[in-house]
C-alpha positions as CSV (number, residue, x, y, z in Angstrom):
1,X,11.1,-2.4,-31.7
2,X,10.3,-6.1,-31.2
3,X,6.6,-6.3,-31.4
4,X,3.5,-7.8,-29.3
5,X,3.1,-11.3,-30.0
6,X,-0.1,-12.4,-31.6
7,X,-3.6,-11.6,-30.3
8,X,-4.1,-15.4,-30.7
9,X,-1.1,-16.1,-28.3
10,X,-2.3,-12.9,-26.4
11,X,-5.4,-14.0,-25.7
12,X,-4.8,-17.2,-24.3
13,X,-2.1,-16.0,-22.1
14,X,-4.5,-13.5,-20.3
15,X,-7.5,-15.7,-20.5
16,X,-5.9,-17.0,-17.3
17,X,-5.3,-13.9,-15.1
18,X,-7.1,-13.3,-12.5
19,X,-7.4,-9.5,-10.7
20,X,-6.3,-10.4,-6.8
21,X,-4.3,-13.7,-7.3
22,X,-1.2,-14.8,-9.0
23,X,1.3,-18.3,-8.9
24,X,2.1,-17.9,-5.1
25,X,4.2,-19.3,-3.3
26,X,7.5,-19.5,-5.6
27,X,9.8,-22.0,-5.4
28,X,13.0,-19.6,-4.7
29,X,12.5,-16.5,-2.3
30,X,14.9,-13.9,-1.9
31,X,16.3,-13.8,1.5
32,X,15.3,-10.8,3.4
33,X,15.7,-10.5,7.2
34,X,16.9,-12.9,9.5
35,X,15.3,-11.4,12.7
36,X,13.3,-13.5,15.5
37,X,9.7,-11.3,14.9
38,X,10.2,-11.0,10.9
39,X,7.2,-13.4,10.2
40,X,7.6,-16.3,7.6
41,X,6.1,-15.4,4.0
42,X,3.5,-17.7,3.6
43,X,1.2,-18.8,0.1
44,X,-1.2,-16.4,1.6
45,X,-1.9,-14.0,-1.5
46,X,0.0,-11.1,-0.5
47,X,1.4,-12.4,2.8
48,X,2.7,-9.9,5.3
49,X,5.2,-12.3,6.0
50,X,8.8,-10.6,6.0
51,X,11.7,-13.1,5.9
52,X,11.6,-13.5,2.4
53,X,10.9,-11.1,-0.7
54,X,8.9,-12.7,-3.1
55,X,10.9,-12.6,-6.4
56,X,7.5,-12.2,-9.2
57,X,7.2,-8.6,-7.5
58,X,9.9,-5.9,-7.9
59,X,11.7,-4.4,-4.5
60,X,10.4,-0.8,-5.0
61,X,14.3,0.8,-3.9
62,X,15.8,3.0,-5.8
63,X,14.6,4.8,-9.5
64,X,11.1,3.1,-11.0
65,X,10.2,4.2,-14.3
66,X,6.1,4.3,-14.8
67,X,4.1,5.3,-18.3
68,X,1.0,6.2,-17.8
69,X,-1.1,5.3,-21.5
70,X,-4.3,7.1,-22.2
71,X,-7.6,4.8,-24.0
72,X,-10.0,6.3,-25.8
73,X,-13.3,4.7,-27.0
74,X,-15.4,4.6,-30.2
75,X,-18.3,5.7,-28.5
76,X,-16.9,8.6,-26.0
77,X,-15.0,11.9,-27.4
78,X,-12.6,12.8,-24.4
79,X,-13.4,15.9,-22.3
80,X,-10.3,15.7,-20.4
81,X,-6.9,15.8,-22.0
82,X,-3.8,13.5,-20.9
83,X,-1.9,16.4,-19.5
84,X,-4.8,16.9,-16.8
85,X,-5.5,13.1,-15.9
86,X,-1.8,13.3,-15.4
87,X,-1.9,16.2,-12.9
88,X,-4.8,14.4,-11.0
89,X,-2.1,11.8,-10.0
90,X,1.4,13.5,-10.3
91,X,3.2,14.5,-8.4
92,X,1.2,13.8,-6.0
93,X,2.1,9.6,-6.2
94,X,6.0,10.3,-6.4
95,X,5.6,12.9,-3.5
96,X,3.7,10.3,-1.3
97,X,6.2,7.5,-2.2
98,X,9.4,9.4,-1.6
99,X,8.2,10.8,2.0
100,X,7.0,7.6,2.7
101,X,10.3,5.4,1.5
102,X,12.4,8.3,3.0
103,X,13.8,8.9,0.1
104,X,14.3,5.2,-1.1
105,X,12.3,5.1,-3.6
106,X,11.4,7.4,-6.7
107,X,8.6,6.2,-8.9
108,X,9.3,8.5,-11.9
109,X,6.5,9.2,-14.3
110,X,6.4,9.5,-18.1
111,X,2.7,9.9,-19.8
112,X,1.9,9.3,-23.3
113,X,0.5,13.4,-24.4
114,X,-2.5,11.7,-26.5
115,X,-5.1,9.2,-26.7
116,X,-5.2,6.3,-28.2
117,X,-8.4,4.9,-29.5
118,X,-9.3,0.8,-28.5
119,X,-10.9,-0.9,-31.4
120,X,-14.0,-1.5,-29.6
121,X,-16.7,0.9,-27.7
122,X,-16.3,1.2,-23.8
123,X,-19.5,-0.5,-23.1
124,X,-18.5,-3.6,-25.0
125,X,-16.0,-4.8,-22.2
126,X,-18.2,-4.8,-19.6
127,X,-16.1,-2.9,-16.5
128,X,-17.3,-3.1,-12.9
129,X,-15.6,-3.9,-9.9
130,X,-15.8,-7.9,-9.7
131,X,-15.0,-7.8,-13.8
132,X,-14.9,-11.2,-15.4
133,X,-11.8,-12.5,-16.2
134,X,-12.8,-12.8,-19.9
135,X,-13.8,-9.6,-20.5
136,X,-10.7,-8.2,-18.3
137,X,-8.3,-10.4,-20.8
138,X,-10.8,-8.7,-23.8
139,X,-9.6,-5.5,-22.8
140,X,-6.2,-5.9,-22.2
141,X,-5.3,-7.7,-25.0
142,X,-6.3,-4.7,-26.4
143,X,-4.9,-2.4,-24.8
144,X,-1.4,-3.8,-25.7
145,X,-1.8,-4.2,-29.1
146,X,-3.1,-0.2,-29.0
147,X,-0.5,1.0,-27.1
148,X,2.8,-1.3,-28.3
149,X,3.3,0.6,-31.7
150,X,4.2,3.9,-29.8
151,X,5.5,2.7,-26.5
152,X,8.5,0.6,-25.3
153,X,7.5,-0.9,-22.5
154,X,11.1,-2.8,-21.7
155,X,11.8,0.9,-20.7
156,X,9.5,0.8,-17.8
157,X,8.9,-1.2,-14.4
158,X,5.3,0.0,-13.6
159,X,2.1,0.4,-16.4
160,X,-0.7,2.3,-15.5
161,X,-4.1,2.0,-18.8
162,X,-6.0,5.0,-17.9
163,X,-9.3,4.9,-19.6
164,X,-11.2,8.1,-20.8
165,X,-13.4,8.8,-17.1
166,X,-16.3,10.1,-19.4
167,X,-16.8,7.3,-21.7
168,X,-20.2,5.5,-21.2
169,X,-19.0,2.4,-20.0
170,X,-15.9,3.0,-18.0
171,X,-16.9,2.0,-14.2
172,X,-13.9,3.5,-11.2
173,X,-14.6,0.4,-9.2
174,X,-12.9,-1.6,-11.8
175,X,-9.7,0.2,-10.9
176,X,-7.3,-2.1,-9.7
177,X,-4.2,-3.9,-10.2
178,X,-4.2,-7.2,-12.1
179,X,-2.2,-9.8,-12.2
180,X,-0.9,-12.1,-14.3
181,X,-0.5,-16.2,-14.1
182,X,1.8,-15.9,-16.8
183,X,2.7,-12.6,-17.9
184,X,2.7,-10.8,-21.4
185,X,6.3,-10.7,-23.2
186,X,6.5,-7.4,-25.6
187,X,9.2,-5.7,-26.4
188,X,12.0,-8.4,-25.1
189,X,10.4,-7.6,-21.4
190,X,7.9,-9.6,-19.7
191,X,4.6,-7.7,-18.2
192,X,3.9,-9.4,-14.9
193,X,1.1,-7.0,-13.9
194,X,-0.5,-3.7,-15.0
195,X,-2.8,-1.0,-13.2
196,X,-5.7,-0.4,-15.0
197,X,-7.1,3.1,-14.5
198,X,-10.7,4.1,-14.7
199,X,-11.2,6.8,-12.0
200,X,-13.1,9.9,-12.8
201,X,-11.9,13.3,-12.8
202,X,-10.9,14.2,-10.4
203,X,-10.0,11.5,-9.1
204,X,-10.3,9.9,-6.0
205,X,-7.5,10.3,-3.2
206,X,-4.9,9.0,-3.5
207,X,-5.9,5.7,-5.4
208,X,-2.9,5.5,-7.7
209,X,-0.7,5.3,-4.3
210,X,-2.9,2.8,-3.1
211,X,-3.0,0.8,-7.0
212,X,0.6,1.2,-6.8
213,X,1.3,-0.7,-3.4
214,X,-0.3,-4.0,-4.9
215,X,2.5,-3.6,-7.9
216,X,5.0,-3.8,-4.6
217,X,3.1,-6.9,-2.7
218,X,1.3,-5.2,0.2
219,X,-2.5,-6.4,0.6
220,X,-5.9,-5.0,1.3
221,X,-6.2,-3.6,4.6
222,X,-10.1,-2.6,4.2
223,X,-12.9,-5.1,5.1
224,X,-14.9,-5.9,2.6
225,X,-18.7,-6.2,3.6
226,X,-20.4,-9.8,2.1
227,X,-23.4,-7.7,1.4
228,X,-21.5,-4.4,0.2
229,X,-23.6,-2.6,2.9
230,X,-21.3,-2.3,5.8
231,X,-18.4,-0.5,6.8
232,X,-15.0,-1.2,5.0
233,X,-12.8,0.3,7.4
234,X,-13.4,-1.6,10.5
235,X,-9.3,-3.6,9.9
236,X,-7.2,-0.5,10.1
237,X,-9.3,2.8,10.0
238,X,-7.0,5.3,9.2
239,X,-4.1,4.3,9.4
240,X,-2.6,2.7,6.2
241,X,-3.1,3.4,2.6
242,X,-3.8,0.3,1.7
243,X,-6.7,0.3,4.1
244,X,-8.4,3.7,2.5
245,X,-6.9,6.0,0.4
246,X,-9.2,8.3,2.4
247,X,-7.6,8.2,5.8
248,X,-6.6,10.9,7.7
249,X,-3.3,8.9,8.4
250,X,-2.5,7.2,5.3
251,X,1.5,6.4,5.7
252,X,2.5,2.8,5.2
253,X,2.6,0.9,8.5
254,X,6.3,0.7,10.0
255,X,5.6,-3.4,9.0
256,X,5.3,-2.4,5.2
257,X,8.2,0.0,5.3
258,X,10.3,-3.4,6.6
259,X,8.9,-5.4,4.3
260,X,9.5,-3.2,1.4
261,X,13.1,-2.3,2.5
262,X,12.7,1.2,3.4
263,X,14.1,0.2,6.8
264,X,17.0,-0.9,7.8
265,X,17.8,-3.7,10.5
266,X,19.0,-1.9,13.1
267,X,15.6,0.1,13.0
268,X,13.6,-3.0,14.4
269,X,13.3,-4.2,17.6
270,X,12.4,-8.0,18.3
271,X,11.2,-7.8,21.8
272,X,11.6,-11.1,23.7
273,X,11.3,-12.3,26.9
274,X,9.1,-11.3,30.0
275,X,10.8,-8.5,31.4
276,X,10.3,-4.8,30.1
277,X,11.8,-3.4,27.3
278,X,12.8,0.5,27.3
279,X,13.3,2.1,23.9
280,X,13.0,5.3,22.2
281,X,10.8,5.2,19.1
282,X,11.3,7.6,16.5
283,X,7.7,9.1,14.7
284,X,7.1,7.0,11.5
285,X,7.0,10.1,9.6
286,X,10.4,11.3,10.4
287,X,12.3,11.5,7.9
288,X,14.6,13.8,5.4
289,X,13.0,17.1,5.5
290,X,10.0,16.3,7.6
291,X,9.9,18.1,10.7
292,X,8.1,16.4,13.7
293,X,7.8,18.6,17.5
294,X,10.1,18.0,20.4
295,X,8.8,18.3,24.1
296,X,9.6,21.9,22.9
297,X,6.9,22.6,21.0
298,X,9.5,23.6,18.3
299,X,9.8,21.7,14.8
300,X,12.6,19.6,15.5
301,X,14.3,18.1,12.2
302,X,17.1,15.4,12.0
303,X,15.5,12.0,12.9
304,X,15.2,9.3,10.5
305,X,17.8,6.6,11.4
306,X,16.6,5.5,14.5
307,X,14.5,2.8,16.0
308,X,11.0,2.9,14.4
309,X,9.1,-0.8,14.7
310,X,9.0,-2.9,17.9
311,X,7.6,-6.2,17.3
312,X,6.9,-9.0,19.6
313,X,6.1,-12.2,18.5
314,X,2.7,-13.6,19.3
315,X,2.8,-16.7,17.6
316,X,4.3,-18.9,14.2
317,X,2.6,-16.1,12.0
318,X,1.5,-13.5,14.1
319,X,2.9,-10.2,15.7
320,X,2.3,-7.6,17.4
321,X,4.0,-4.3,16.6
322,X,4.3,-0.9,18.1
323,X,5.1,2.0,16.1
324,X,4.8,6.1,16.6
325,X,2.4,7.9,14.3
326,X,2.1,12.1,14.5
327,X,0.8,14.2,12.8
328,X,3.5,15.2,10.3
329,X,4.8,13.8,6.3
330,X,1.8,11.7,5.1
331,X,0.6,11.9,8.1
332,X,0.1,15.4,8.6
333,X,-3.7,15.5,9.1
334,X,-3.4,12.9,11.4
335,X,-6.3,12.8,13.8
336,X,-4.2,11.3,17.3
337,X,-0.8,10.9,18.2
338,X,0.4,8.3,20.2
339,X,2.1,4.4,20.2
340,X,-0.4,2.7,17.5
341,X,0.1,-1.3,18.7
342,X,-1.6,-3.7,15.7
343,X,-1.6,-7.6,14.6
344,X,0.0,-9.0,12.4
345,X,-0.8,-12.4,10.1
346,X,1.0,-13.8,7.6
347,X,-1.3,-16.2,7.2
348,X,-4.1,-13.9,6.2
349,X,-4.9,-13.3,2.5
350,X,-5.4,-9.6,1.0
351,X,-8.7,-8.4,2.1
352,X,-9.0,-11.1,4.9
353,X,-7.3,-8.9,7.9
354,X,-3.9,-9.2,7.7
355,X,-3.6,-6.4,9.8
356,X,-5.5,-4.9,12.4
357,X,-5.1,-1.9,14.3
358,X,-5.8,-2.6,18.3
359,X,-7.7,0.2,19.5
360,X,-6.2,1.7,23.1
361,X,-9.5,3.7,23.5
362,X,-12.6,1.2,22.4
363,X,-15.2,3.5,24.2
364,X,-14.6,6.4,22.9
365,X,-14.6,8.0,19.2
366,X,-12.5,10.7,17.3
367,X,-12.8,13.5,14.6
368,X,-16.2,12.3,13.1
369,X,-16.5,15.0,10.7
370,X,-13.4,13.4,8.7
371,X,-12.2,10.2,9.6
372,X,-12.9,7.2,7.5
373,X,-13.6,5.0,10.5
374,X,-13.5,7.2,14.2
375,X,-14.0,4.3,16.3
376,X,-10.1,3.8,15.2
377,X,-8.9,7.4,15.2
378,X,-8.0,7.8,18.6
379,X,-6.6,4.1,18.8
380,X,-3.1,5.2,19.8
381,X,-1.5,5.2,23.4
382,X,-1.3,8.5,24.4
383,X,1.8,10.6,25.9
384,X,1.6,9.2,29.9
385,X,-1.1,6.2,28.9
386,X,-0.4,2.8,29.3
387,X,-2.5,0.0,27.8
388,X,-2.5,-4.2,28.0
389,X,-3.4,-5.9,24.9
390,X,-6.6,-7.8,25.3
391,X,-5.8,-11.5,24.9
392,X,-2.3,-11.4,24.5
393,X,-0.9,-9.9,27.6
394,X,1.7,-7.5,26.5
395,X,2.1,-3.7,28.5
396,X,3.1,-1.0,26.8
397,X,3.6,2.4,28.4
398,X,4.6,5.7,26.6
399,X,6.7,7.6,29.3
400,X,8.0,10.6,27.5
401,X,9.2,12.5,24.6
402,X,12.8,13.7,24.1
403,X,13.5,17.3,23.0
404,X,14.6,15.7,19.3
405,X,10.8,14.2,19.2
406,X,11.7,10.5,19.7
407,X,9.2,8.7,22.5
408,X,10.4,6.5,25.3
409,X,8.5,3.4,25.4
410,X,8.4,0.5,28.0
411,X,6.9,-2.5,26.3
412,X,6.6,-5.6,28.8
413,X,5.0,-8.7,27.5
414,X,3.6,-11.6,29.5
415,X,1.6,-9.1,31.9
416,X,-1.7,-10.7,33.9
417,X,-4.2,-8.0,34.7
């Protein structure tokens, strides 16, 4: 196979990555949806945006193939084998993304079934969470030039370095995706971005899902403290992976599954206007296989084709959008059920509050014993509530349930209370 070019030529190409920001804003985007409330993609890293696809990042539809390449160090004997670091994240990754794509999207594993040894110890690439970007380069330039004598990579669309957890200087918070400003060509295929793995074992939650969904273009949901000392889930609570791996409710917001293409048009409402709007909301979760309850009580199975996101536009990047979460697929710990309303911004950068749930309940707290952030978990309207957005005077009102398990909702903006 064609090999890696020269560490010389290696080095200087990943001397300039950095690990949350690439080239934005590229000067073709792929067309994605036409509709009034589908927010314009801006240079915001990460932007929630959703008229156009941003063409450095692959669509995550269809079959993904991912190799996951296991580093050993100098100064660590591994106390793990592959074949267990592989079970700490598959299947559980593939089973998350094909529940939560509805069957979409299959991100398809293959792991190398030995270590490789790096040519220098763990402790001499200095890994923490804010890593330098010269060290960072250090490590991947070797990494590649480990790993490209025994794997392919033209043969696959996602690359996860797991490093040995019990080395001395491996660090978990330096797990993360990073990105390239100009990305590595080996093997006739050019590495935009790679996930480099250093979580312990077992690992936590999760946190390949959430590693992945950076690899597709969705931000940070989580807020991160200035003095590391305060809560991180104050943006979203539980209720988005890419705010905590963690949560008690951890599908993708309706808004990602758009952006992503897991939803088709017809599944998206643009409310406009003043008057009310009556629709029937299918649960997020429903989907091939996953049962959600009926006003029967009784599993009902079936949905999955029908109206999911309502989204009324707020202003020239923001939203607001209404979407049903129970307790069912990814969501099946779920804390509340209910209409979760939350804002959009495409201006926003990763980490910044793009998002940010709206919280139908602010005096009152749920399941404390579990929930990452309980001031949020019982943010959605409930069955018979009905609740006005501070600030933005929209009504929504959740009326009723059909026996299938869809909800009737009556969303009315321009309401003065």
């Amino acid at each position: 196979m064609p090999k890696l070019r020269s560490a010389a030529a290696v080095c200087t190409t990943l001397s300039a990555l950095a690990a949350t920001s690439i080239l934005s804003g590229p000067s073709v985007a792929e067309s994605f949806s036409t509709a009034p409330c589908a927010l314009h993609r801006t240079d915001a890293h990460h932007s929630e945006g959703a008229d156009t696809w941003n063409p450095d990042y692959a669509r995550p539809t269809g079959t993904f193939d991912a190799v996951l390449i296991y580093l050993s160090f100098p100064d660590a004997t591994p106390r793990t084998t592959p074949a267990q670091l592989t079970a700490d994240h598959f299947p559980a990754t593939s089973r998350y993304y094909a529940q939560a794509s509805y069957g979409r999207f299959t991100l398809r594993p293959h792991a190398l079934n030995h270590w490789l040894r790096m040519p220098k110890p763990s402790t001499a690439y200095a890994m923490k969470r804010d890593w330098s970007a010269e060290s960072r380069a250090t490590y991947l330039q070797d990494a590649f030039a480990t790993a490209d004598p025994q794997v392919d990579f033209s043969r696959y669309q996602v690359v996860y370095f797991v490093a040995d957890p019990d080395a001395p200087g491996v660090d978990s918070d330096a797990t993360k995706v990073v990105n390239l400003d100009t990305p590595v060509h080996v093997d006739g295929t050019d590495v935009r971005r790679v996930v480099t793995v250093f979580e312990k074992h077992p690992p936590d939650r999760l946190v390949l899902a959430h590693e992945t969904g950076h690899v597709f273009d969705l931000p940070d949901l989580y807020h991160r403290p200035v003095d590391g000392k305060g809560d991180w889930d104050t943006y979203v609570g539980d209720w988005d992976l890419m705010g905590s791996q963690f949560g008690l409710s951890p599908d993708f917001f309706a808004w990602h599954k758009w952006k992503l293409g897991w939803l088709d048009p017809r599944q998206v409402v643009c409310v406009r206007g003043a008057g009310p709007t009556r629709l029937s909301l299918e649960p997020l979760e429903a989907g091939p296989g996953v049962p959600v309850r009926g006003t029967a009580g009784a599993p009902a199975f079936g949905l999955g084709h029908g109206v999911k996101l309502a989204v009324v536009r707020t202003g020239p990047d923001s939203a607001l959008a209404f979407e049903v979460r129970v307790a069912a697929g990814n969501d099946r710990a779920g804390c509340r059920e209910g209409v979760l309303v939350y804002r959009i911004g495409s201006g926003a950068e990763s980490g910044a509050g793009p998002v940010e749930v709206v919280d139908a309940h602010p005096h009152t707290a749920a399941c404390w014993e579990n929930s990452v952030y309980p001031p949020l978990a019982d943010a959605p309207v409930a069955l018979g509530e009905s609740f006005t957005v501070p600030g933005e005077g929209v009504k929504v009102e959740v009326e009723g349930r059909t026996v299938a398990g869809e909800w009737t909702v009556k969303i009315t903006p321009g309401v003065r209370d």
